[in-house]
KEGUVEX-32218 format. One record per residue (C-alpha): x, z, y; residue number from 1. Coordinates in steps of 0.02 Angstrom, whole numbers, padded with zeros to 5 digits. Layout:
u X; w Z; v Y; pos NUM;
...
END
This chain:
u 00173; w -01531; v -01173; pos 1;
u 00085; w -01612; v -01331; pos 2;
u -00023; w -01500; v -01433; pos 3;
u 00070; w -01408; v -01570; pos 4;
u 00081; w -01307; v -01706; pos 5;
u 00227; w -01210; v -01626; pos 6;
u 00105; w -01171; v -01492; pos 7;
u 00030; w -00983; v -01512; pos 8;
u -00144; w -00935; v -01541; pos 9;
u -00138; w -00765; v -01469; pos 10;
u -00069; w -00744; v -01278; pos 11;
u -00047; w -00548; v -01217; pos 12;
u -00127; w -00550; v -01042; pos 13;
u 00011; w -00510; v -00904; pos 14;
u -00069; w -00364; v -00862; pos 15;
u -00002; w -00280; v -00665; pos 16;
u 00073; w -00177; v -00615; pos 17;
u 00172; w -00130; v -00760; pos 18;
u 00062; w -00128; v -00879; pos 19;
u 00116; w -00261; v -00978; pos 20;
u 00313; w -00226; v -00985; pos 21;
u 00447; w -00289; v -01102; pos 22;
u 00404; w -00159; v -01223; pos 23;
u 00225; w -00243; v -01254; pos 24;
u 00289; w -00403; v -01206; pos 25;
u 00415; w -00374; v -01357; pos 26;
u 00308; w -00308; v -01480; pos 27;
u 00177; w -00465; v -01469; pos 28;
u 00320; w -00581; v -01461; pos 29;
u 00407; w -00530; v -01625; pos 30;
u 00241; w -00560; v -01709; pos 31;
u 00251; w -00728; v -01678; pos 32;
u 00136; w -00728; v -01522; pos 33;
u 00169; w -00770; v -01357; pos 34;
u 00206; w -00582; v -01258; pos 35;
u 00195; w -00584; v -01076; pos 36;
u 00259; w -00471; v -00923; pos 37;
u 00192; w -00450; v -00766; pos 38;
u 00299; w -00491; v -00618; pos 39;
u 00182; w -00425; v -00485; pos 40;
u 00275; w -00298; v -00387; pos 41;
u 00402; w -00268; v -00536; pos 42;
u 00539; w -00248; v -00405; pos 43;
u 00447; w -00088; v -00362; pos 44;
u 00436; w -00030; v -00539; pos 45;
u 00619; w -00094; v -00567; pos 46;
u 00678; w 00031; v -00438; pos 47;
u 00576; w 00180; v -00491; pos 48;
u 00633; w 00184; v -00661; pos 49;
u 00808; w 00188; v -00583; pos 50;
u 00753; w 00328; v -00475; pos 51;
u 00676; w 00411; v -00643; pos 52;
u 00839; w 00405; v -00727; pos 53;
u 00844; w 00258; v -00844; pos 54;
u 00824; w 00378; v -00982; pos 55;
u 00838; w 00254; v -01127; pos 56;
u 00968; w 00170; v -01033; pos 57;
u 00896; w 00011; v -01071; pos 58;
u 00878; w -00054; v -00873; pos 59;
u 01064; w -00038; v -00863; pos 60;
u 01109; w -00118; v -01015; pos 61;
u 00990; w -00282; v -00940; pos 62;
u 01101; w -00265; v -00784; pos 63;
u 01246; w -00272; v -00873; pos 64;
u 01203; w -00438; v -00944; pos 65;
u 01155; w -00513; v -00759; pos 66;
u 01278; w -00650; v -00715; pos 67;
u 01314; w -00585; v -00568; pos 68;
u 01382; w -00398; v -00587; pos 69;
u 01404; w -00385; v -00394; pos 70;
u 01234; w -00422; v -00367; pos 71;
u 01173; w -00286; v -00510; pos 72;
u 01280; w -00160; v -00478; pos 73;
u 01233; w -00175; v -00292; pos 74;
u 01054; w -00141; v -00363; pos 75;
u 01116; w 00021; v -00443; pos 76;
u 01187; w 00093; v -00318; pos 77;
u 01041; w 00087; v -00214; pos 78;
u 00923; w 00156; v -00345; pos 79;
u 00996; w 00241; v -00481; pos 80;
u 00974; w 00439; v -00489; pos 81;
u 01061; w 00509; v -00628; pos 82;
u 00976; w 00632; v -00721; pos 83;
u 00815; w 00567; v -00628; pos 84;
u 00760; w 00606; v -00455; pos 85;
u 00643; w 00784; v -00411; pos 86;
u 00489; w 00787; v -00466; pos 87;
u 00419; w 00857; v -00304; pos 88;
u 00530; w 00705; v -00180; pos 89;
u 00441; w 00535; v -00134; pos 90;
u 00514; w 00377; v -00220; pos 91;
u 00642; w 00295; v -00108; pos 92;
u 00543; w 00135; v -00054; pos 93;
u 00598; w -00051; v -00064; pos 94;
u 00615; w -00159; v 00084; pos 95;
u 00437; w -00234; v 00119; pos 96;
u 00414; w -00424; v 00070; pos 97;
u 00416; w -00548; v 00238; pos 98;
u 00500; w -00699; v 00291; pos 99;
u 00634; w -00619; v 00329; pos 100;
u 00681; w -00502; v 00223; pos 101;
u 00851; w -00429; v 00225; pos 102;
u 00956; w -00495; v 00074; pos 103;
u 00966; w -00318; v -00023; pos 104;
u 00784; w -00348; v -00033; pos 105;
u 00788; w -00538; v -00107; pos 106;
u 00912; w -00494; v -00227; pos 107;
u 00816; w -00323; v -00333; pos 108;
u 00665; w -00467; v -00351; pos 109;
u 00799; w -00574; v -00402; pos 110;
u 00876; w -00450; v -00538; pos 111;
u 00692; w -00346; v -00578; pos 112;
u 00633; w -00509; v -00648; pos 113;
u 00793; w -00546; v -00734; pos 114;
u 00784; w -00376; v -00811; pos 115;
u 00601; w -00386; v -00861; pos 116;
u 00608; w -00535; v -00946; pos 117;
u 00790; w -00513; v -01018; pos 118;
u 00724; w -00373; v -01102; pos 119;
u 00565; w -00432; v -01178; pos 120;
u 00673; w -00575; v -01269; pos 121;
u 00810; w -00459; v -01312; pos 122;
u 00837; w -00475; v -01514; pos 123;
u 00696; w -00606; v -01581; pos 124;
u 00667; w -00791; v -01558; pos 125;
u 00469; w -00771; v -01498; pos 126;
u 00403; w -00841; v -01334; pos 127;
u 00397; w -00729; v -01182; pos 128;
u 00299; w -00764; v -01009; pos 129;
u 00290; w -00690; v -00860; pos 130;
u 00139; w -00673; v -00755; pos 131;
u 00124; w -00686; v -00565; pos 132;
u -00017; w -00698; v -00432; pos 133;
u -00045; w -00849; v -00323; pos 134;
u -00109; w -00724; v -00203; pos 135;
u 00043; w -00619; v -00170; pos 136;
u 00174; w -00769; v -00105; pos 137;
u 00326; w -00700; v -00033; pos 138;
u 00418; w -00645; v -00187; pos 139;
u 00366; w -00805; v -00284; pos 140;
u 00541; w -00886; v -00268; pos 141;
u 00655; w -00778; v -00292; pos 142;
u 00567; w -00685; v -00445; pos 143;
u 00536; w -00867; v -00514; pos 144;
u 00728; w -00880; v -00511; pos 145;
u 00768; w -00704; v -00588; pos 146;
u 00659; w -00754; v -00711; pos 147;
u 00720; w -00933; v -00743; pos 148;
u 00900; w -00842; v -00760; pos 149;
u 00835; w -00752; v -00922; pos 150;
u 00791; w -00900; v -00986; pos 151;
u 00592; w -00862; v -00952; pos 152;
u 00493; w -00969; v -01087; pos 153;
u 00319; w -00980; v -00989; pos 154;
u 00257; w -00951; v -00821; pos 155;
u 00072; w -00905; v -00803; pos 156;
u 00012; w -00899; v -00624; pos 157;
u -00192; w -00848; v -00570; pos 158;
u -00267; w -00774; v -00422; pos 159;
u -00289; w -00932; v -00335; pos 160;
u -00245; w -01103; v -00354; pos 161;
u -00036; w -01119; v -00391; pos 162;
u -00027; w -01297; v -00353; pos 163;
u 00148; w -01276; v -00274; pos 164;
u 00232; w -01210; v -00420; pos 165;
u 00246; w -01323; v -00575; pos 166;
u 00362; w -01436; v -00428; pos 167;
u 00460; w -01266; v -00390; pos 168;
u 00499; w -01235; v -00561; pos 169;
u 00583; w -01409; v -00577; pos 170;
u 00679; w -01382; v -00410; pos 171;
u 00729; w -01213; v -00461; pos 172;
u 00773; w -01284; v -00637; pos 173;
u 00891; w -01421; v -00528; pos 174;
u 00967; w -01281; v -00414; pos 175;
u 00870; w -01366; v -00275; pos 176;
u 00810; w -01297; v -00101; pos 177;
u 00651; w -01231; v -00162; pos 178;
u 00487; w -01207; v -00015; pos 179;
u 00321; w -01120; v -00046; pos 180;
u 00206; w -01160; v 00089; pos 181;
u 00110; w -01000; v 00147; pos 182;
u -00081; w -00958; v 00165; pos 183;
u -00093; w -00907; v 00363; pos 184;
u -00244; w -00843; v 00447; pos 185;
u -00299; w -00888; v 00622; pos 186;
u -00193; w -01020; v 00601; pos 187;
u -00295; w -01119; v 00708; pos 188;
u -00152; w -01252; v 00773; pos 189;
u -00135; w -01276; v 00592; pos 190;
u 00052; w -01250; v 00588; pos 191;
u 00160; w -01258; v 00452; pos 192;
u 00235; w -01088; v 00407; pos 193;
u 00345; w -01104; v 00235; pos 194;
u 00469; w -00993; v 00127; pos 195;
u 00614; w -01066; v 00087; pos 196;
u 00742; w -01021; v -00034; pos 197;
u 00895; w -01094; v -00085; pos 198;
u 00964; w -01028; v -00254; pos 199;
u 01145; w -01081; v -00250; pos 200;
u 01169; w -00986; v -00102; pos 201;
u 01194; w -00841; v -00248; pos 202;
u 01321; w -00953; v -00363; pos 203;
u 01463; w -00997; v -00237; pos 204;
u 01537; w -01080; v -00407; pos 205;
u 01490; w -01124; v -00581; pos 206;
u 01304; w -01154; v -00587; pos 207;
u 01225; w -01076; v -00762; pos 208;
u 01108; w -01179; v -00834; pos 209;
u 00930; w -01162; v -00787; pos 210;
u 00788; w -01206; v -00910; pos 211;
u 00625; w -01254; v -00849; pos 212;
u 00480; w -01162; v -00909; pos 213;
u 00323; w -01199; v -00966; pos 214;
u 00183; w -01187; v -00842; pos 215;
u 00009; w -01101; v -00873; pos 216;
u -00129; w -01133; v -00720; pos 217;
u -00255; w -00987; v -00748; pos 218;
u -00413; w -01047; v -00687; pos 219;
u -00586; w -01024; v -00721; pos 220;
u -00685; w -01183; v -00718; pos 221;
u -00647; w -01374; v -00748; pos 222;
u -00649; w -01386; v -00582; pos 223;
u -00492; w -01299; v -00527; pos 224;
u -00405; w -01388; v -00696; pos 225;
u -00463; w -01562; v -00623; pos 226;
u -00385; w -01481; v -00452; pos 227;
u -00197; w -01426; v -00529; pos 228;
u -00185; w -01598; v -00642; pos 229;
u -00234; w -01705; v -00501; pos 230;
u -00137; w -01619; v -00356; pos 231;
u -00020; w -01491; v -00418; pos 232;
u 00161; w -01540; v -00364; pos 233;
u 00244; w -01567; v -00544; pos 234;
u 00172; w -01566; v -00702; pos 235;
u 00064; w -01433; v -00769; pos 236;
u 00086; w -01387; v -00967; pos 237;
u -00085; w -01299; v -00998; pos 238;
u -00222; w -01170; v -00947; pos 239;
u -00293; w -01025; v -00975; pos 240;
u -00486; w -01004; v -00959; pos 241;
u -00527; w -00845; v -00876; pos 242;
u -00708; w -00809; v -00891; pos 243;
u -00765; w -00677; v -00756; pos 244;
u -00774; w -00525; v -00893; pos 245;
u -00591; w -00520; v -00896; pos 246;
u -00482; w -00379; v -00794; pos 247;
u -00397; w -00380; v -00652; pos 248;
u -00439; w -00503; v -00510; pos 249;
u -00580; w -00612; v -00537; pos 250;
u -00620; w -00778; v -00467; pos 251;
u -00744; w -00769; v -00314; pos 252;
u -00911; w -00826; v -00401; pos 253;
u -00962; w -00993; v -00347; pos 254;
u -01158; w -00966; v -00302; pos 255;
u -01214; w -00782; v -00291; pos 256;
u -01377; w -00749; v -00352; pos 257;
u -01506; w -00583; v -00382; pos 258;
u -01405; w -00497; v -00531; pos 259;
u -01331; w -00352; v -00527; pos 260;
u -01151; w -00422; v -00567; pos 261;
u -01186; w -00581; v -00443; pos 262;
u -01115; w -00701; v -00541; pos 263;
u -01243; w -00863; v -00637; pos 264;
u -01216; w -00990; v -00757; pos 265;
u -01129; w -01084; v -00632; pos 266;
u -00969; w -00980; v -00654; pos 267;
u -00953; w -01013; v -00851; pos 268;
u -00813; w -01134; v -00853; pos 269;
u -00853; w -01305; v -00945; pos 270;
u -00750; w -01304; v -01098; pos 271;
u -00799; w -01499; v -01149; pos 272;
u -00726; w -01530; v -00975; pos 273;
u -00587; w -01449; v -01000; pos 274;
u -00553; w -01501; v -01178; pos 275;
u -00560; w -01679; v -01107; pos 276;
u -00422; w -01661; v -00991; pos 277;
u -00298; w -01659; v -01154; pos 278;
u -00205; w -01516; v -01117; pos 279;
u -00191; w -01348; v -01228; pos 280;
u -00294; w -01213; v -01166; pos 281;
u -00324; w -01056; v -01218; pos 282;
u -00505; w -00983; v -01166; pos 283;
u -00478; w -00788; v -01108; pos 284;
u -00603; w -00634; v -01052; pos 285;
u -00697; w -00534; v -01200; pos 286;
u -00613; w -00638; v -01353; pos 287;
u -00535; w -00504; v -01446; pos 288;
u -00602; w -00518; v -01608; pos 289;
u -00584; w -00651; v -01771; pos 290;
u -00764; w -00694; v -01737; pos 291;
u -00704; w -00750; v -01561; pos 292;
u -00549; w -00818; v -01607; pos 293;
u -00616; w -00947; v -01723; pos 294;
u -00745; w -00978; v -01608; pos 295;
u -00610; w -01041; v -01454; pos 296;
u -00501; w -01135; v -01605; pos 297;
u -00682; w -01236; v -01660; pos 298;
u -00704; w -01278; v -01477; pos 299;
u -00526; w -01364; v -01477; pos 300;
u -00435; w -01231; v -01383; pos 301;
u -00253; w -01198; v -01444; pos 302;
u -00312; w -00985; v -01445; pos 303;
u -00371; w -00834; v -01359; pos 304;
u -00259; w -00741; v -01225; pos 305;
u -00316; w -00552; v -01232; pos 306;
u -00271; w -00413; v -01115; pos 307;
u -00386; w -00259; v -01123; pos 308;
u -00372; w -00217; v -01325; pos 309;
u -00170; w -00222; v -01262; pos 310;
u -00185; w -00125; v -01133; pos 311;
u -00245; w 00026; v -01242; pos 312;
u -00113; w -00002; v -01350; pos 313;
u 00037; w 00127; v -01401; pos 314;
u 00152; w -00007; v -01312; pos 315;
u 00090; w -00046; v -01143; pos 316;
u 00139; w 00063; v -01005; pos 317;
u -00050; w 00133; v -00944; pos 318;
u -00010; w 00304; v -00951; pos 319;
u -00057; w 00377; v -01115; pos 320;
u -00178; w 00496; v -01052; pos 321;
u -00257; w 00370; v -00966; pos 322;
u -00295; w 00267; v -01151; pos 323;
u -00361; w 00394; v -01240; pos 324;
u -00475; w 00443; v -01114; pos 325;
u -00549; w 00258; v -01101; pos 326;
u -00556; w 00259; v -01275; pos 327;
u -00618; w 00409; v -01322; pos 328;
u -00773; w 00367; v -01179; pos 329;
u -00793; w 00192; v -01253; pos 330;
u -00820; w 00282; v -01423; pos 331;
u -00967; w 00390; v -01325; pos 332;
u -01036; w 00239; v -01248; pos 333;
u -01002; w 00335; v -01071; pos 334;
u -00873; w 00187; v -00993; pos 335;
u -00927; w 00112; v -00848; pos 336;
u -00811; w -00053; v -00798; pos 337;
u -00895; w -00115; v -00638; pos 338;
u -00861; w -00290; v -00551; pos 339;
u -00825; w -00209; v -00360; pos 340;
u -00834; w -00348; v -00243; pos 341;
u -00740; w -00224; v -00098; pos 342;
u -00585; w -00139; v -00173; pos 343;
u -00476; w -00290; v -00174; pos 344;
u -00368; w -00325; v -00017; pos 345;
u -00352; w -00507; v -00075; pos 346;
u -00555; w -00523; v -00043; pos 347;
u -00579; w -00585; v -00236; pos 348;
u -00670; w -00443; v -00347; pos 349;
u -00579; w -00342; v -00472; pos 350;
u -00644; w -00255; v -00609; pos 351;
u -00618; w -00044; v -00610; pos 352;
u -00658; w 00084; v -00727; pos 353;
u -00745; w 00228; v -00641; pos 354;
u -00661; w 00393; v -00681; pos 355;
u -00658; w 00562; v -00618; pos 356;
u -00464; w 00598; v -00561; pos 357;
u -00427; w 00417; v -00508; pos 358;
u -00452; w 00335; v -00332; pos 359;
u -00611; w 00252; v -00377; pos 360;
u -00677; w 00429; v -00387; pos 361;
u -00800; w 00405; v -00189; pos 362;
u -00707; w 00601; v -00164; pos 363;
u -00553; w 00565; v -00202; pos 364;
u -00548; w 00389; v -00102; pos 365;
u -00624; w 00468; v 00067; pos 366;
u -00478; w 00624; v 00035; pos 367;
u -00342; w 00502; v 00039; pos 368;
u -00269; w 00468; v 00178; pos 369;
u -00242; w 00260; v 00207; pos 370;
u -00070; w 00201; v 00206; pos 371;
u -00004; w 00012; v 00162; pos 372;
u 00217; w 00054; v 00156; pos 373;
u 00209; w -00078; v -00013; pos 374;
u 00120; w -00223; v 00083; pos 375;
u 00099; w -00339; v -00077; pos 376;
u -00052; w -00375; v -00028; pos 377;
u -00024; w -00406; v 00148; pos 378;
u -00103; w -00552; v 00248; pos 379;
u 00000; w -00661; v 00324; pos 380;
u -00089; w -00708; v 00506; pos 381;
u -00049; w -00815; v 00662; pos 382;
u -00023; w -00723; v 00836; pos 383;
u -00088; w -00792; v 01001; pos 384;
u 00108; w -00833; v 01039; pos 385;
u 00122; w -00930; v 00836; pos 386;
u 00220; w -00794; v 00771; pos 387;
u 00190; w -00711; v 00614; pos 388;
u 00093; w -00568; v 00603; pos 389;
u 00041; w -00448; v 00445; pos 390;
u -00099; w -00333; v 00399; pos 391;
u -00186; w -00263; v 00260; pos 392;
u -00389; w -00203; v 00247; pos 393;
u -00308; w -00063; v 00160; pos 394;
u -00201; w 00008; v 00300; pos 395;
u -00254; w 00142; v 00399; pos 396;
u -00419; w 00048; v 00500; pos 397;
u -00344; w 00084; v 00679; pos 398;
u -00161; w -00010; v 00638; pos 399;
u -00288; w -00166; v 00576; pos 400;
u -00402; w -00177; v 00715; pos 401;
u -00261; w -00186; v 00826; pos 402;
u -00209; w -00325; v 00724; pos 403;
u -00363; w -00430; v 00755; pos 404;
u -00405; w -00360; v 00597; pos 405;
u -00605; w -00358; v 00558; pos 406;
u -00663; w -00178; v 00552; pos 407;
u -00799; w -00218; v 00417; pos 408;
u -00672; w -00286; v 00288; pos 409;
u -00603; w -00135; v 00279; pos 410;
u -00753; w -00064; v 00198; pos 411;
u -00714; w 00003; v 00033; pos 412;
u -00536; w -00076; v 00017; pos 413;
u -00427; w 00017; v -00125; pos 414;
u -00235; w 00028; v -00103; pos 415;
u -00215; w -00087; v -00282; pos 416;
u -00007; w -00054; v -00258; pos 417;
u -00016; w 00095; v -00232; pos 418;
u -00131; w 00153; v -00347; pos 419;
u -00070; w 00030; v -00502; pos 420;
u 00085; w 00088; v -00490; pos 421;
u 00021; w 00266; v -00530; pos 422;
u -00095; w 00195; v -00680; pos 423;
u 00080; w 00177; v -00780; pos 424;
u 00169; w 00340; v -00707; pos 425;
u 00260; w 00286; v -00552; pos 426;
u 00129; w 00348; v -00419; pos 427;
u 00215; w 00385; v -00240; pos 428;
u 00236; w 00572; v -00229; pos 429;
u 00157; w 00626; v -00037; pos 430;
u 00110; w 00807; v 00053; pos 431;
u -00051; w 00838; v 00056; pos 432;
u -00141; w 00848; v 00200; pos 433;
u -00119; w 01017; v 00284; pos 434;
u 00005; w 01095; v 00183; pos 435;
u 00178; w 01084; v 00104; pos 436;
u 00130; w 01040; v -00081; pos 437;
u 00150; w 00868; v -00148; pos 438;
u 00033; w 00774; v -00279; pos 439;
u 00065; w 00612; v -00331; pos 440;
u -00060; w 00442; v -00290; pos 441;
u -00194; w 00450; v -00390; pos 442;
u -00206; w 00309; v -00503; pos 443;
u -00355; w 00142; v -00514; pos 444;
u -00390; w 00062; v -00668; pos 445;
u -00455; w -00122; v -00728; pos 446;
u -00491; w -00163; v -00899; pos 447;
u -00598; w -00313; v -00959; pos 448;
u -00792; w -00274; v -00968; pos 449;
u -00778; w -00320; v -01174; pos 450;
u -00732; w -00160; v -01262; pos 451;
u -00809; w -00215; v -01425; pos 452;
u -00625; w -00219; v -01515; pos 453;
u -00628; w -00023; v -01464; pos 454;
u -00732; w 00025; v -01656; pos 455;
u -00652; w -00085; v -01782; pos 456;
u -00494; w -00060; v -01723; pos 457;
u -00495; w 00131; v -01693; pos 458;
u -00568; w 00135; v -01881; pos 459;
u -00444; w 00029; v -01949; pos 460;
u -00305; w 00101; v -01871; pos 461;
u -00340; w 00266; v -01748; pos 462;
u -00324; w 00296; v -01567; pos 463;
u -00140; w 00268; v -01577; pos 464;
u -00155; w 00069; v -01623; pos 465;
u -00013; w -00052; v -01603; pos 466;
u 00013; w -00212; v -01507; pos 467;
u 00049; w -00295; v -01729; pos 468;
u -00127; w -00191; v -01759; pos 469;
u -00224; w -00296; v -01625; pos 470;
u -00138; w -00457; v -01694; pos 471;
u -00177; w -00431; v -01860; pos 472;
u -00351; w -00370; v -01807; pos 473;
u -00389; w -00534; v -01728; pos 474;
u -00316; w -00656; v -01854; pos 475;
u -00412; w -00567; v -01979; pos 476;
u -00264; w -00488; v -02096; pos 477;
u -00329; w -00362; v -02204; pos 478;
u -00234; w -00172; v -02196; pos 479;
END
């Protein structure tokens, strides 16, 4: 992919779980930007807003345009409460990503992505991506597919090193036998454990066309970009530069030192290095501003991609409460966004915002009583007798030590699924311990460290700012 003018300067950070949806996805894509949607665990959000009722209707109407109405209506039945379920009963859960899932499992990925994406593009000619972690490997293929089947413009892949997918994209693209190698631990025989997935196995017949999409590496020094252009297994279209004062997952740093966040001047990426390479790249993490923008465009990138100052916007799905609190702190100077090196499951750091009523809260997360039935974040790990094994540091400590699970990585591990899905409103409902009344999973939130976007545009355009207010904040359009 040559540099060009069609290319956006503004990418909307795929922001999990659910927090960038098709709604924000839509909004930043009709402005001419490139919107994105997060595919992590969508086939758990998906099948909770069936179980809520559909309300707007709008899930159905996606499934209605699947090409395969077996498969969607199959999805459906399985999920869809009319009228929404009790407020007080648990959502129905999903079957739990392996290598061998059942089928009815493989195909809601298959039609959540579909959905996602179908309905961020619905009604406008604007780019939409989708956004998946290297990390969590097991639903790659077949949400690459659902995706690919609405015609997905962009994939954007971080939390590790994707080298396998620019190659899977032009299988998939071919209807080929796809096969993502997995990450195994105590896999000391160095065996070769793989998922495959074939996608015709879905289209007995007439094969739709399948577009491939662009893909994004998101990496964080020249290093990894050298990495994905040298070794990746097809061709890779561009980056995005995460520094490590973006949200979400952040990469490991590479040489800890005496600071209080633990991360040196060896962990600013290299932009000459990467500007060398000759691919567009957009630099990301704290560049929310027309000061900042011009300042990645001067230094040869293509643009910015920003998350956080979307995140707090009317359109994304963080529950509304949620944003105004953040906000209304910012304003006060009392937010705290921290850098915790523990609460992870995948072992990188993640950035949280410390708040009273979410699990972060040191009460709240020793009251809560550990449970992994999502298992995104599961490690995949070798038995004595080769066969596959999985655990999480954020089960319940017993069921991991049995495992062969180390005790000490359990130390401070959050439940991320669990707990993101409640950030936008879909929180598993459970008893509490002891007695018959049910609360909902408290929720964990990550934001970028960079709130400086928070005071011009509040003042410009209030608490209740729009995805076409941030854009117009950052290319520097007057109101």
């Amino acid at each position: 992919m040559k540099t060009s003018d069609k290319l956006p300067e503004i990418i909307q950070g795929g922001m999990g779980i659910g927090v960038s949806d098709w709604r924000l996805a839509k909004a930043v894509s009709t402005q001419h930007q490139m919107g994105v949607v997060s595919g992590t665990a969508i086939d758990s959000v998906i099948a909770r807003r069936l179980q809520l009722g559909d309300a707007d209707g709008r899930i159905r109407r996606a499934l209605s345009d699947f090409p395969l109405p077996e498969m969607a209506q199959r999805v459906l039945d399985e999920y869809f409460i009319p009228g929404g379920k009790p407020a007080e009963k648990p959502f129905k859960l999903i079957p739990v990503h392996g290598l061998q899932i059942q089928r009815s499992g493989v195909e809601l990925t298959v039609v959540s992505n579909f959905a996602e994406v179908f309905l961020a593009k619905e009604g406008h000619s604007g780019q939409v991506g989708i956004n998946y972690l290297e990390k969590i490997q097991l639903p790659t293929l077949p949400s690459l597919f659902g995706a690919m089947l609405a015609n997905v413009d962009f994939v954007l892949m971080g939390g590790g090193i994707p080298l396998a997918i620019p190659g899977i994209l032009d299988g998939l693209s071919r209807w080929d036998t796809v096969e993502l190698k997995l990450h195994v631990e105590e896999n000391s025989r160095h065996q070769n454990y793989s998922h495959l997935f074939d996608p015709k196995a879905f289209f007995p017949k007439e094969l739709p066309k399948l577009n491939r999409p662009k893909f994004l590496a998101i990496i964080s020094s020249d290093i990894v970009a050298k990495n994905m252009i040298r070794r990746a297994s097809g061709s890779v279209d561009g980056f995005v530069v995460e520094n490590y004062t973006a949200g979400g997952h952040n990469a490991p740093p590479r040489r800890s030192d005496h600071s209080s966040s633990r991360y040196g001047e060896k962990d600013i990426p290299d932009i000459e290095k990467i500007r060398e390479m000759g691919l567009p790249f957009w630099l990301a993490g704290g560049y929310a501003s027309p000061k900042k923008l011009k300042e990645a465009l001067d230094s040869g990138a293509n643009g910015i991609q920003v998350g956080t100052a979307f995140a707090y916007c009317r359109e994304s799905a963080l529950l509304p409460e949620i944003k105004q609190e953040v906000l209304r702190r910012c304003m006060k100077g009392d937010l705290k966004v921290v850098t915790d090196f523990q609460a992870s499951p995948t072992g990188y750091p993640f950035k949280v915002i410390w708040l009273d009523h979410t699990i972060t809260n040191t009460d709240n997360y020793n009251k809560r009583k550990r449970c992994c039935d999502l298992g995104y974040l599961r490690h995949i790990y070798c038995k004595e007798n080769s066969e596959i094994g999985y655990r999480c540091p954020g089960e319940p400590i017993q069921s991991y030590v049995k495992k062969g699970g180390d005790q000490e990585k359990t130390v401070g591990k959050q439940c991320l699924c669990n707990g993101l899905l409640a950030t936008i409103g879909l929180g598993q409902v459970r008893k509490e311990a002891g007695s018959d009344e049910t609360a909902s999973e408290l929720p964990i939130v990550t934001s970028g460290e960079n709130f400086s976007f928070a005071m011009p545009m509040i003042e410009r355009a209030g608490m209740n700012y729009s995805a076409k207010d941030v854009i117009a904040y950052i290319l520097g359009e007057k109101l």
